[in-house]
C-alpha positions as CSV (number, residue, x, y, z in Angstrom):
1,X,-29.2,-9.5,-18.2
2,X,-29.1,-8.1,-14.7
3,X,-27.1,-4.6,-14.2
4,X,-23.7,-5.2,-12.1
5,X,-25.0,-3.0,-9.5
6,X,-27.8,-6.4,-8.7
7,X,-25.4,-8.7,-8.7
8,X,-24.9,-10.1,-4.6
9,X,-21.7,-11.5,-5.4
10,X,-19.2,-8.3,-6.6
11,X,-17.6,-7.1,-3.2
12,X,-18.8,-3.2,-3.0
13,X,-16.2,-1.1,-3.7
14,X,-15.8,2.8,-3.6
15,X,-14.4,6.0,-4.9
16,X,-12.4,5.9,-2.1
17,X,-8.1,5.4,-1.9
18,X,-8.9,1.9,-0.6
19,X,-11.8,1.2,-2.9
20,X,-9.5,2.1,-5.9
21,X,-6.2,0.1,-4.6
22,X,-8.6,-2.9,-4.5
23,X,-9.7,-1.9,-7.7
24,X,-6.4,-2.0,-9.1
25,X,-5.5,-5.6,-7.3
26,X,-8.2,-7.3,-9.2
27,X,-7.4,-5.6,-12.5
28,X,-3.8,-6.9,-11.5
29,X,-5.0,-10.7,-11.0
30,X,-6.5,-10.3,-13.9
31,X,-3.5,-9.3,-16.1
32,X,-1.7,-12.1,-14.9
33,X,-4.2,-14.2,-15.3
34,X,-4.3,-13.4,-18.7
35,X,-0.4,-12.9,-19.1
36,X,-0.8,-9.5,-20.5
37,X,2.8,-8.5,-19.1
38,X,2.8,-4.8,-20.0
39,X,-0.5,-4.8,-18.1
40,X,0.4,-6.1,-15.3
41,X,3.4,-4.1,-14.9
42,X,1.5,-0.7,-15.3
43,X,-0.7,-1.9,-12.5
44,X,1.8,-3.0,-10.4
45,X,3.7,0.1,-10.2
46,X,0.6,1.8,-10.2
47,X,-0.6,0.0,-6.8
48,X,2.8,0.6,-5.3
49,X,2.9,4.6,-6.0
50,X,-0.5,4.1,-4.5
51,X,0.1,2.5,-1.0
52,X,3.7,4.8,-1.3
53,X,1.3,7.8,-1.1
54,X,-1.3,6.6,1.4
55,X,2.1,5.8,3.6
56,X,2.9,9.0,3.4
57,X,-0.8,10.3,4.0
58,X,-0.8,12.2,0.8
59,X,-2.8,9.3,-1.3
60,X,-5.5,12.3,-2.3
61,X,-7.8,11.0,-5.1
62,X,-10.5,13.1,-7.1
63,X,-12.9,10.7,-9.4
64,X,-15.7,11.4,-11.5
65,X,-18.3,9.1,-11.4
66,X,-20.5,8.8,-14.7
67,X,-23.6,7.5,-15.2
């Protein structure tokens, strides 16, 4: 089984406020996909308080990135 980071067809994301939002739109698709309502809620207002904040230029994320 190949590690995720070899596989040519995920879209490269990033730590970065974009990279994160896009991060949260697929996790979204997914939720409805799946019809987990409470999910997809949480993510929803989650992405909006997101692109609320990078509106008002103060979208300022800090991630750890483990191994």
């Amino acid at each position: 089984m190949a590690m995720h980071e070899d596989d040519p067809t995920l879209i490269a994301t990033d730590a970065s406020a974009d990279g994160i939002l896009q991060c949260l739109h697929m996790l979204a698709a997914e939720a409805e996909d799946l019809r987990l309502a409470s999910t997809l809620k949480a993510l929803r207002d989650a992405i909006a308080v997101c692109q609320n904040e990078r509106a008002e230029g103060g979208l300022a994320i800090s991630v750890n990135i483990l191994p």
